[in-house]
C-alpha positions in Angstrom: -27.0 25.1 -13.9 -27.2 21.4 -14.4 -28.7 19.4 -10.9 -26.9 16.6 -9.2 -29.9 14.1 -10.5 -29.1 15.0 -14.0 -25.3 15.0 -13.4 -25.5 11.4 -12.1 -27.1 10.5 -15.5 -24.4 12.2 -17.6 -21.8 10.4 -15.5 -22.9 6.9 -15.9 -22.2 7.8 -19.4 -18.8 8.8 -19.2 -16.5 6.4 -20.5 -18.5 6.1 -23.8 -18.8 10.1 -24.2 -16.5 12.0 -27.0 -14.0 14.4 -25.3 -15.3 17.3 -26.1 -18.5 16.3 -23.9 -16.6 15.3 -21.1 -14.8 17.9 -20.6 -18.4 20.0 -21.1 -19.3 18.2 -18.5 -16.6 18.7 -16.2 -16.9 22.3 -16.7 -20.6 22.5 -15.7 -19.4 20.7 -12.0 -17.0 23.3 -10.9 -17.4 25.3 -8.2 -18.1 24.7 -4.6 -19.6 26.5 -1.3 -17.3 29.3 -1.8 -17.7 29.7 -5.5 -15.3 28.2 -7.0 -12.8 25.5 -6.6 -10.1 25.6 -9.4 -7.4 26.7 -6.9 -7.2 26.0 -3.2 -5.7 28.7 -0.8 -2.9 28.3 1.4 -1.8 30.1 3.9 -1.7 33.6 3.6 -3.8 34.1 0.8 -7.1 35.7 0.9 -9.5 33.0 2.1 -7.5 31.1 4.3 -9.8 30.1 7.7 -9.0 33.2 10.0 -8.3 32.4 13.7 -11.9 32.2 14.4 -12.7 29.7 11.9 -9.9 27.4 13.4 -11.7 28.1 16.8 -15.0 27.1 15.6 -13.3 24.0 14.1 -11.6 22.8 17.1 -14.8 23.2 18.8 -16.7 20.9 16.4 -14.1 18.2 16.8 -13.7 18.4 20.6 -10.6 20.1 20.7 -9.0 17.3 18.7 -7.5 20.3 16.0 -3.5 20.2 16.1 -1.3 22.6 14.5 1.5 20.9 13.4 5.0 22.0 13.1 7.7 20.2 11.6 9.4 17.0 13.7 12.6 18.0 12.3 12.6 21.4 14.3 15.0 20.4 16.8 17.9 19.7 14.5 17.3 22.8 12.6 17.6 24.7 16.4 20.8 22.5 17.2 22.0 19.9 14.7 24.1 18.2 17.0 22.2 18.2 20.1 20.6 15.0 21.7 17.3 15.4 21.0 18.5 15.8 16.9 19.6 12.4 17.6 17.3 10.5 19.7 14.3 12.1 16.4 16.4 10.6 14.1 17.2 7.1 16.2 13.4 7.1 16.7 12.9 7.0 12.9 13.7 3.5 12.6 10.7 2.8 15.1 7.4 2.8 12.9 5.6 2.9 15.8 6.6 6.2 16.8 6.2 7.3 13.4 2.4 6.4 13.3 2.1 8.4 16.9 3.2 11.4 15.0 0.6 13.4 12.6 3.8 15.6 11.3 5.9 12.3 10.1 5.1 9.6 7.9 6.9 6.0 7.0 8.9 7.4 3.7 11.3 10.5 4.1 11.6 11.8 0.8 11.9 10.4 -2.8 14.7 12.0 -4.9 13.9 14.4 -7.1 10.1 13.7 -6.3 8.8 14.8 -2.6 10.6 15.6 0.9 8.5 15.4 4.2 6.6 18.6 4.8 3.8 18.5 7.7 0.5 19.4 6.7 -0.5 23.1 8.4 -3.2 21.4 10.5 -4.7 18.1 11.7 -7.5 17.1 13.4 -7.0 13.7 15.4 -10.3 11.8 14.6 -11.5 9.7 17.0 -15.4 9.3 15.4 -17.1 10.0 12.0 -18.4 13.2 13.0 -15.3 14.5 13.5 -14.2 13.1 9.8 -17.7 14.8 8.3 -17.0 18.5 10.3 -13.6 18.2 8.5 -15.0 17.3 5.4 -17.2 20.1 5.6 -14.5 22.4 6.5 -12.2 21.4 4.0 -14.9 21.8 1.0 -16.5 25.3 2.5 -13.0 27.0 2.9 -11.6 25.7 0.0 -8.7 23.8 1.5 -6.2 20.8 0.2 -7.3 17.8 2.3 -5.2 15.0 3.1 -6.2 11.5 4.7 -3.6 9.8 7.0 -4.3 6.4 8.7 -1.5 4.3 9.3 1.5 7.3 7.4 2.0 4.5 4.6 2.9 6.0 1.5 6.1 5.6 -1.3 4.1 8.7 -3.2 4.2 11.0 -0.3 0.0 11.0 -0.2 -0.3 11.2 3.7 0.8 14.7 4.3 0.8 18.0 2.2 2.2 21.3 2.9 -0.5 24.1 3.6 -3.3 21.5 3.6 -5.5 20.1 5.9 -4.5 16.5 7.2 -7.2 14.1 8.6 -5.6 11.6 10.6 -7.8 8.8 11.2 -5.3 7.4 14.1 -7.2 6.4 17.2 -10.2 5.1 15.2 -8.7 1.6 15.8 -11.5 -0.5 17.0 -11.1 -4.1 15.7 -14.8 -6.1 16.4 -15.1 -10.1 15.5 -18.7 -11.4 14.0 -19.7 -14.8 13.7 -22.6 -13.7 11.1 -22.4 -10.4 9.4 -25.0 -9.4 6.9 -24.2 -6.0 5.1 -26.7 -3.6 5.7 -29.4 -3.6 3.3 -28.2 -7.4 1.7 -30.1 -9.0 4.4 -32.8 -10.6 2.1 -29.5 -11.5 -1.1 -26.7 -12.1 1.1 -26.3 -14.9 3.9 -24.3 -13.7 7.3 -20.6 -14.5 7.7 -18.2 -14.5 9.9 -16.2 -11.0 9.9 -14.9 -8.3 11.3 -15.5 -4.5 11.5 -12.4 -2.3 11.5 -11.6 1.3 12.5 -10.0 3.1 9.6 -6.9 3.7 12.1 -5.7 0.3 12.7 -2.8 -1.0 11.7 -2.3 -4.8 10.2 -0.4 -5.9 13.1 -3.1 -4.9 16.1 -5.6 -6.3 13.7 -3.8 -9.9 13.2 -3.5 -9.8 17.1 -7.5 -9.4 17.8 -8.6 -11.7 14.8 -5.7 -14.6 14.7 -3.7 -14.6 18.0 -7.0 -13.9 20.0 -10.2 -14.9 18.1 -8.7 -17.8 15.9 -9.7 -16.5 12.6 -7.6 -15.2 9.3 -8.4 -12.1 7.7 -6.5 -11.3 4.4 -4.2 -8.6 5.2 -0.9 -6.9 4.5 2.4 -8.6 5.0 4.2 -5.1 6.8 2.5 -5.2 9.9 2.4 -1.5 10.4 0.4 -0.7 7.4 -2.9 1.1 8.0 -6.0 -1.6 7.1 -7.7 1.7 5.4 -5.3 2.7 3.0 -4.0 -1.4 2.1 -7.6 -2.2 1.5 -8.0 0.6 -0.9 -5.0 -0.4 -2.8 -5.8 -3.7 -3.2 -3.8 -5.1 -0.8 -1.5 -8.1 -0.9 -0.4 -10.3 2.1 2.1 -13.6 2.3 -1.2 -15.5 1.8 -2.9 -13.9 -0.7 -2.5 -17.0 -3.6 -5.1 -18.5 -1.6 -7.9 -15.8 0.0 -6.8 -13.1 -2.9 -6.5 -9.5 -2.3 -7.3 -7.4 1.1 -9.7 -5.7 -0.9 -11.8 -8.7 -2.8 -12.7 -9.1 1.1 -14.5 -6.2 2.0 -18.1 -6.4 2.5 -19.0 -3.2 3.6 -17.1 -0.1 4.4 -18.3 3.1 5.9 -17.0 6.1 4.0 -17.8 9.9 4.2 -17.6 11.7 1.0 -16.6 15.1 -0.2 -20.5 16.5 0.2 -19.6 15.4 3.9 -22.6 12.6 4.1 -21.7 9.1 5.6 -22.5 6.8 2.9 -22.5 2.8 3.6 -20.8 0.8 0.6 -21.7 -3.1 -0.3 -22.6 -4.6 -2.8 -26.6 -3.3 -2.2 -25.8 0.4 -1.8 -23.5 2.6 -3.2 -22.4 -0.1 -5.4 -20.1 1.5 -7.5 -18.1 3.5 -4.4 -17.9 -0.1 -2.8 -16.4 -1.6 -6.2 -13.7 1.7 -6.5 -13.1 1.3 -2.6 -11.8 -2.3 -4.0 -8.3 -1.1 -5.1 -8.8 2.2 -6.9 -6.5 3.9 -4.4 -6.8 5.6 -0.9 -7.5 8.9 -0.5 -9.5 9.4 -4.2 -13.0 8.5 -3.3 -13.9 10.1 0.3 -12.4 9.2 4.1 -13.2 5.4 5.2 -14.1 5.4 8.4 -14.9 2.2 8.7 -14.2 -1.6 7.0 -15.7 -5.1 7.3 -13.8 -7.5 6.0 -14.4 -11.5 5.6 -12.9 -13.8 7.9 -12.0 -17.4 7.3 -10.9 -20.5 9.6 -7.0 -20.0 10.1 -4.6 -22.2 8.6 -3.8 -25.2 10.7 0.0 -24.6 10.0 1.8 -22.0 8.4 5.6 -21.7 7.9 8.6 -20.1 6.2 11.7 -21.7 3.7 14.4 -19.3 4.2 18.3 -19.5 2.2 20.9 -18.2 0.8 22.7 -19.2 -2.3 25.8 -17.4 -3.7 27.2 -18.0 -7.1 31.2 -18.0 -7.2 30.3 -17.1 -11.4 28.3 -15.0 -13.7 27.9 -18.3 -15.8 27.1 -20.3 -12.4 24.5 -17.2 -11.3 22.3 -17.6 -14.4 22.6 -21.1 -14.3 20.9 -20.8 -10.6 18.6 -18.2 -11.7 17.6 -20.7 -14.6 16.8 -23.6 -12.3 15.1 -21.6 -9.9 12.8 -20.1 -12.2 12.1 -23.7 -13.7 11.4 -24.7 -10.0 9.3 -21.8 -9.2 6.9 -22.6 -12.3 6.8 -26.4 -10.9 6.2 -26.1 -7.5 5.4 -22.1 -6.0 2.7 -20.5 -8.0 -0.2 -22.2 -6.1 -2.5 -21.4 -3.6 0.5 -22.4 -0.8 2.9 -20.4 -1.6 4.2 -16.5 -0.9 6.8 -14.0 -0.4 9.8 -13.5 -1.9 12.9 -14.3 -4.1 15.5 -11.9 -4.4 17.7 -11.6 -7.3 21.1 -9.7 -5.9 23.6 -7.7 -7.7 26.6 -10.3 -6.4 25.3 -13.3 -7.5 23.5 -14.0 -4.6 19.9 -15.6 -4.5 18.0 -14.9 -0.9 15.3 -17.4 -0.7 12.4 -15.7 2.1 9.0 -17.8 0.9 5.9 -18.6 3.4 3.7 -21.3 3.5 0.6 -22.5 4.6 -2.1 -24.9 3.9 0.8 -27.9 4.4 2.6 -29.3 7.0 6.8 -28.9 7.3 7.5 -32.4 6.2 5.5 -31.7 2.9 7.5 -28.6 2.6 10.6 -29.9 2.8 9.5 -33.0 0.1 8.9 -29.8 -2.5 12.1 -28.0 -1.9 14.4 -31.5 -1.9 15.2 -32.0 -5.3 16.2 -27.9 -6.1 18.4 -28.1 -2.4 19.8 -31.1 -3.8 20.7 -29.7 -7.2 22.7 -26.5 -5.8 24.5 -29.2 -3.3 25.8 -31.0 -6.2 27.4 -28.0 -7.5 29.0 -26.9 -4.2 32.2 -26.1 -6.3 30.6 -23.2 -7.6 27.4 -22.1 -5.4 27.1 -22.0 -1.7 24.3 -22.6 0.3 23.6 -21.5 3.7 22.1 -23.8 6.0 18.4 -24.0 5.1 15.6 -23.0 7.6 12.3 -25.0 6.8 10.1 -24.5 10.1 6.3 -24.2 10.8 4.2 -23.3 13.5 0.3 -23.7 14.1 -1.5 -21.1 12.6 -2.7 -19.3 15.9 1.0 -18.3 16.6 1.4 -16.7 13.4 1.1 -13.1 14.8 1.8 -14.3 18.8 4.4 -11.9 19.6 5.0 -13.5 22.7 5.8 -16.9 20.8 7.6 -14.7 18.2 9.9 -13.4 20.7 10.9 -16.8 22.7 10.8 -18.7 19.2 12.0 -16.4 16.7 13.6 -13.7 18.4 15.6 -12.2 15.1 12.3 -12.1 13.3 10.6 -9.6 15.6 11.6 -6.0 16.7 9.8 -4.1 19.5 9.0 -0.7 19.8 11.8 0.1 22.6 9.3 3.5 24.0 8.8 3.4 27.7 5.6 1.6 28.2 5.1 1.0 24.4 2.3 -2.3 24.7 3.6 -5.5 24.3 2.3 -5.7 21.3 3.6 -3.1 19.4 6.3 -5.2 17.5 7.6 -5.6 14.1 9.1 -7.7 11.5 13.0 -7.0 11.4 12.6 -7.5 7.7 10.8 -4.3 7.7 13.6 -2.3 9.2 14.7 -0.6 6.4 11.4 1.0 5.1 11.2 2.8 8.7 11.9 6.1 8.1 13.6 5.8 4.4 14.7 7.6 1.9 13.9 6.4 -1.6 16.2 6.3 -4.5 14.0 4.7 -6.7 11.1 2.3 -7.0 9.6 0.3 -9.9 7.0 -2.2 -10.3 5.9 -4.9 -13.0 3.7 -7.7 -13.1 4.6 -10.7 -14.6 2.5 -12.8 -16.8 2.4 -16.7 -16.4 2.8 -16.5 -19.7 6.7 -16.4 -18.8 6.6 -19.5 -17.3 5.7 -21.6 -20.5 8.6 -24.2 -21.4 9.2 -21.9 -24.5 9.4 -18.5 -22.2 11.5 -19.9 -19.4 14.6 -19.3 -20.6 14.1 -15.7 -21.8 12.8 -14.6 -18.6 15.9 -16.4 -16.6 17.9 -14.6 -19.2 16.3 -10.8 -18.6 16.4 -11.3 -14.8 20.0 -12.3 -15.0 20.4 -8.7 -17.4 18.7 -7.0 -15.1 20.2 -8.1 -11.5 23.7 -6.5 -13.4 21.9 -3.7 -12.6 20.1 -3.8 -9.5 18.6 -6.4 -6.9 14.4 -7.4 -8.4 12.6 -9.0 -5.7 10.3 -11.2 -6.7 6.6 -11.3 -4.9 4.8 -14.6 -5.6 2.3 -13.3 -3.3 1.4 -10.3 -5.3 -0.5 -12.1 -8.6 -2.7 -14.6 -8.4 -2.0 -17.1 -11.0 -2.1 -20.6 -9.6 -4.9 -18.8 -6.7 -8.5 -21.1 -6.2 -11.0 -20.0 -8.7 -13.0 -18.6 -6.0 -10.1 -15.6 -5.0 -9.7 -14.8 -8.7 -13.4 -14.6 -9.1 -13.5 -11.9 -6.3 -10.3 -10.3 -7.6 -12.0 -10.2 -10.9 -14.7 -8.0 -8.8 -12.6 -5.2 -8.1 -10.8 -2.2 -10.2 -7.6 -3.2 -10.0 -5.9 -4.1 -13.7 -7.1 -7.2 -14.2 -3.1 -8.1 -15.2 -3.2 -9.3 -11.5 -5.3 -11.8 -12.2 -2.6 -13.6 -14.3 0.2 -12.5 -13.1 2.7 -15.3 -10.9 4.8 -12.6 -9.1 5.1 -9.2 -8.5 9.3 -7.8 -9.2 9.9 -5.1 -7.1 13.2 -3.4 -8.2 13.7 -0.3 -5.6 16.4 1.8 -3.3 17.0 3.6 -0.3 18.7 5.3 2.1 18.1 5.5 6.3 15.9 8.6 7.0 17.0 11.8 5.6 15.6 14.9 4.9 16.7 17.5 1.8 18.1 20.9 3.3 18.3 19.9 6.8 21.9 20.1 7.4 23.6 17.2 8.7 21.0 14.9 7.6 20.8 15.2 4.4 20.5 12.3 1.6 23.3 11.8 -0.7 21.5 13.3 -3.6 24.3 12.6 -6.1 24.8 8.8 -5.0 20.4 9.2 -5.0 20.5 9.6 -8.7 23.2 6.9 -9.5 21.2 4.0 -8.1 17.8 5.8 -9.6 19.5 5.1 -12.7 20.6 1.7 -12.1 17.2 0.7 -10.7 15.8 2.2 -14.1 18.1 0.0 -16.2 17.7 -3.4 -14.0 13.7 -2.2 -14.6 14.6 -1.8 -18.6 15.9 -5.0 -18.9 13.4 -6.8 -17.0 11.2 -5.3 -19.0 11.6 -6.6 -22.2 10.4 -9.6 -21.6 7.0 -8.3 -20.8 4.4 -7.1 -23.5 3.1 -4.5 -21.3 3.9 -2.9 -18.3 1.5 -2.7 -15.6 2.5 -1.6 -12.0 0.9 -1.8 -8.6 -0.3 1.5 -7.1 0.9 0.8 -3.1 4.2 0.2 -5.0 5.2 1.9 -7.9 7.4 4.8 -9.5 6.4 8.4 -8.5 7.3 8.5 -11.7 5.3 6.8 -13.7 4.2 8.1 -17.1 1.1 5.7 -17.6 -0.3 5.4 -14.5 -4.3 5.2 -15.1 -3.4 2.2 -17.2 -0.6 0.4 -15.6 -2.6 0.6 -12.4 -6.2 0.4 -13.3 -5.9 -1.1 -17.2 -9.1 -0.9 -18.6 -10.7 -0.1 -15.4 -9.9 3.5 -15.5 -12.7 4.9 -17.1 -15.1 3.6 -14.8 -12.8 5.2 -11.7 -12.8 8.3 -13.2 -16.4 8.5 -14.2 -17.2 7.9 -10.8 -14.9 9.8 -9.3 -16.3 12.7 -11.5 -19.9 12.3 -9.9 -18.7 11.8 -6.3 -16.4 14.4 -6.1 -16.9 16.9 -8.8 -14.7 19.4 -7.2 -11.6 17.4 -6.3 -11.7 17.7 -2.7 -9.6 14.5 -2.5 -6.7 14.5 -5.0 -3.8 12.7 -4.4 -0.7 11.9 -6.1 -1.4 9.3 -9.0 -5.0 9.4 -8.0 -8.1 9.0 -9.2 -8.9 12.5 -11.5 -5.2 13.7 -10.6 -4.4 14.9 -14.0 -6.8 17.4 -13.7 -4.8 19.1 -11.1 -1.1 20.3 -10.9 0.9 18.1 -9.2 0.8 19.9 -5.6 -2.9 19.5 -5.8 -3.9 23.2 -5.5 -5.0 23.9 -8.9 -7.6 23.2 -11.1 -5.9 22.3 -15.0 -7.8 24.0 -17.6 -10.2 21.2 -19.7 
């Protein structure tokens, strides 16, 4: 039997190893507490906890074990009754999704996933309740999942006849003014940052940190994102051209691992967990209980451009499309700019961008001389009215200020005696709850912005919004970003396509919450796979203006054939080699994961190597 010191040698070596080693090695790490781990029991199968082990479990966590049922109960007992509808009306409110261990943000995907509760949940509130689960978990040979904010287009926050974790009320959000990682105190000098429960969500943190303490921390645009799971992603927000990804500004993260010890990741201990932890995906590497992140001054202003332009012609539409793109390259991909451009099927351009890091009357200057070109062609596109308005930076997540000054951009979560500041961008509205048709990602070099490229991008975006709507992210890609955010960019796994990319297109579907077999309120499976089609077509021709076709692993196709290298690129081997020492046994396996292809796709069985 090889030792764990010797195993940690082999797996340094693993991305240089032939095959047939690797998978010799892999052999020689099976097996776990119980003997073996190459399938997990469910339910009732011989092994699964008896009543008494659930006991002793509760106990351990200070009662904090939940058996969950399924939410969706009550339409199943009476379809039509009131409390059928007021679930479902409750759906569009993410705030009472995150309240709910059973329910998560996403629905179902068509022909991928359909919400099914985990069989238990234990309601964290510290790290030793996260290690005794852990410890369960591995000894009883259990599917674990990891829930923190219910996030997830791949369905990875909830599993049938598994064991969820849900890292909820762990929500602490603490400011520093100097900050030294533990164990860098004689390499590293102390900055100001703040420590993070792996519960919180993006909007609660933005509130303690901007509204309250006057500082920026790179997060998420969606407000109700959990930090934990963005971070681990990557993590894009509306001003990540300038202070790069959510995860290039972690400097420390408490994690507990699948041998259930509490490990403490930086950059001078566990060096290569606190790289993976980076943007190699939630829910791969161990349970974060804990993240500090950098903090910066806050931007003295920030703002939004917001318009709509509607072509009367297809000949008119990719003559927009054309100027805009030429614009774009000119004047957005810098460290100033974010958000989004969406391409529509009827010849419609929505304009949604943020700003910060300039005043209003500079940009209005920028976006004067592409206004003034569509008003000279008011015979064939319309312009509504454009909104160019800024704010100083503290009011930025103020939902008081929101409310009174931007009342259409904010929703609030209408519970009795929900906090005040439990609110919501009304932008988000239609991911509450939803049901998705499809879902695509691609990065896009700045390569396609060259004079000699311009045109056959405008032309494959105009091909492709025949299609479908692509949305394109000019936050997500750093090309045109300070040297100093690609640098720390650079310093994490994700594919280092990011680092050149100018926008993120999103081309994606859905439907208002639904669930498959619940009658009444089921999704139109039929119309499902139509616009799955068409968003795979508007994706096709997009497509073929790109070399290679990377993707984003918070938003991507369940789908996707390539995934260790459209997510990761070359980075993979280095994931996986870790992932490999840290977690021989695959307690944390999750859709499109880290090590997933080793296991069938409901992650209770071991593939044979």
């Amino acid at each position: 039997m090889i030792n764990r010191r010797d195993f940690n040698k082999i797996a340094t070596l693993l991305p240089i190893l032939p095959g047939a080693l690797i998978g010799a090695a892999r052999a020689k790490t099976r097996g776990n507490a119980s003997g073996s781990a190459a399938r997990r029991v469910r339910p009732g199968m011989p092994g699964w906890p008896s009543d008494a082990d659930w006991t002793k479990l509760r106990e351990a966590v200070g009662g904090r074990l939940l058996k969950l049922e399924s939410a969706f109960d009550v339409c199943r007992k009476n379809p039509n009754g009131s409390n059928c509808a007021e679930l479902f009306r409750e759906l569009k409110n993410p705030y009472f999704i995150g309240d709910n261990p059973a329910l998560t943000q996403t629905t179902g995907w068509v022909d991928a996933w359909s919400l099914t509760p985990s069989a238990y949940c234990v309601a964290a509130r510290s790290t030793s309740d996260v290690v005794a689960t852990v410890n369960f978990a591995r000894e009883k040979n259990l599917r674990l999942v990891v829930r923190g904010g219910g996030h997830s287009y791949l369905g990875t926050s909830s599993a049938p006849d598994s064991l969820q974790i849900w890292t909820r009320s762990m929500d602490h959000v603490v400011l520093h003014d100097a900050f030294i990682a533990r164990g860098c105190e004689s390499v590293e000098p102390a900055s100001p940052a703040v420590s993070i429960g792996a519960g919180a969500i993006w909007m609660h943190t933005y509130n303690a940190v901007s509204t309250k303490g006057g500082r920026y921390v790179q997060g998420g645009g969606c407000g109700t994102v959990g930090v934990a799971g963005l971070v681990q992603g990557g993590g894009f927000g509306s001003y990540s051209k300038q202070f790069g990804t959510a995860g290039s500004n972690l400097i420390e993260a408490e994690v507990v691992s699948a041998d259930g010890q509490v490990r403490i990741a930086n950059s001078c201990s566990n060096a290569d967990l606190f790289w993976a932890l980076k943007g190699g995906g939630g829910g791969s590497f161990g349970v974060v209980t804990r993240l500090t992140l950098k903090t910066y001054e806050l931007p003295s202003f920030v703002g939004v451009v917001s318009t709509k332009i509607v072509a009367n012609s297809d000949a008119a539409y990719r003559e927009l499309i054309g100027k805009f793109v030429d614009f774009a390259s000119q004047n957005l991909v810098d460290r100033h700019w974010g958000e989004i451009a969406t391409l529509r099927r009827g010849n419609r351009l929505d304009i949604d961008f943020n700003f910060q890091g300039i005043d209003e009357t500079r940009a209005r200057e920028i976006w004067q001389p592409f206004l003034a070109w569509i008003e000279q062609r008011s015979a064939t596109l319309s312009l509504t009215l454009p909104v160019i308005r800024s704010a100083p930076g503290r009011y930025r997540w103020d939902g008081d200020f929101l409310r009174t000054n931007a009342p259409t951009a904010v929703m609030q979560d209408d519970r009795p005696g929900a906090p005040r500041e439990n609110f919501f961008w009304s932008g988000s509205l239609a991911e509450a709850g939803h049901f998705i048709h499809g879902f695509e990602s691609i990065w896009l070099p700045q390569s396609l912005l060259r004079d000699d490229a311009r045109t056959g991008l405008a032309d494959a975006l105009f091909a492709a919004s025949r299609h479908w709507s692509i949305e394109l992210h000019f936050q997500k890609g750093l090309a045109g970003a300070p040297a100093a955010a690609i640098a720390s960019t650079r310093a994490t796994p994700m594919n280092p396509a990011v680092l050149d990319a100018f926008a993120l297109a999103i081309i994606a579907g859905e439907a208002p919450p639904a669930i498959v077999g619940l009658a009444g309120r089921e999704p139109d499976l039929p119309l499902a796979r139509r616009n799955a089609k068409a968003i795979a077509a508007a994706t096709s021709a997009l497509a073929s203006v790109v070399s290679v076709r990377n993707a984003y692993v918070a938003e991507s196709s369940f789908f996707q054939s390539d995934w260790q290298r459209a997510y990761w690129g070359p980075n993979y081997p280095r994931l996986k080699a870790l992932k490999l020492q840290i977690d021989p046994d695959g307690l944390f396996i999750v859709h499109h994961g880290v090590g997933s292809e080793d296991w069938s796709p409901d992650g209770f069985t071991r593939l044979a190597q």
